[in-house]
Steps between C-alpha positions, in 0.01 A plus 500: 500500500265521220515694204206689622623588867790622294350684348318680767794557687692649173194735468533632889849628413637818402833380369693197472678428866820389319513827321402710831792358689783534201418862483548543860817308505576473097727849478871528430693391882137482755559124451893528594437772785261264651721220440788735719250549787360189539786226464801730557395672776605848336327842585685818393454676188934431429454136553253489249682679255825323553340145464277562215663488187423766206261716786555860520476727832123694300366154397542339815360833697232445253453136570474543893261797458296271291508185735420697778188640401449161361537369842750258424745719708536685775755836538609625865678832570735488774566873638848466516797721332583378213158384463424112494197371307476135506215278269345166680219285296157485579255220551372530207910492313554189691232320343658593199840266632352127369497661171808624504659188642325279203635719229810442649429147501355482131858635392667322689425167368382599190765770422783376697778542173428906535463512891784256605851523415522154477166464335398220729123549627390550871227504758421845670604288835839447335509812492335733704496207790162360675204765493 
């Protein structure tokens, strides 16, 4: 593109799309909650708050509220005693799964000393298998 088409397209928006998406996914744990739903398959408010390191039971109550009416999230109420409310992702959170999968990726190889125990770097195949 040229500078001027740039340009034109710069001046049609209302804020930087970078920026947009970090604050909808940018707080303390929506990154890690989506991480939960998406690659390990979990969906009750407990699992969540027994995987997710440092996460209290108000912030993560917080956190779903938020990502559900962000639309990242879904929350279903089953009628049953005690009651059961499970979380599932949406369309729109699974688009947010190649992200997720290339930060994983990006630390991986880049950061492999802090992620690893034995410091040696890996693909997200190596370790989260084919896609």
């Amino acid at each position: 593109m040229m500078p001027q088409e740039l340009k034109m397209i710069s001046e049609q928006m209302k804020c930087c799309p970078v920026d947009n998406t970090f604050k909808i996914i940018g707080k303390k744990f929506t990154i890690h909650i989506l991480r939960n739903i998406t690659m390990l398959n979990q969906n009750r408010f407990n699992q969540f708050l027994e995987s997710i390191e440092g996460i209290n039971p108000k912030t993560l109550s917080v956190r779903l509220k938020e990502m559900e009416k962000s639309e990242l999230i879904n929350r279903k109420v089953f009628n049953e005693t005690p009651i059961r409310i499970e979380y599932s992702v949406t369309e729109k959170g699974k688009a947010l799964k190649p992200i997720i999968m290339q930060m994983a990726a990006f630390s991986m190889k880049y950061c492999s000393c802090e992620v690893f125990k034995d410091g040696k770097p890996r693909t997200v195949e190596q370790v989260f298998g084919k896609k």
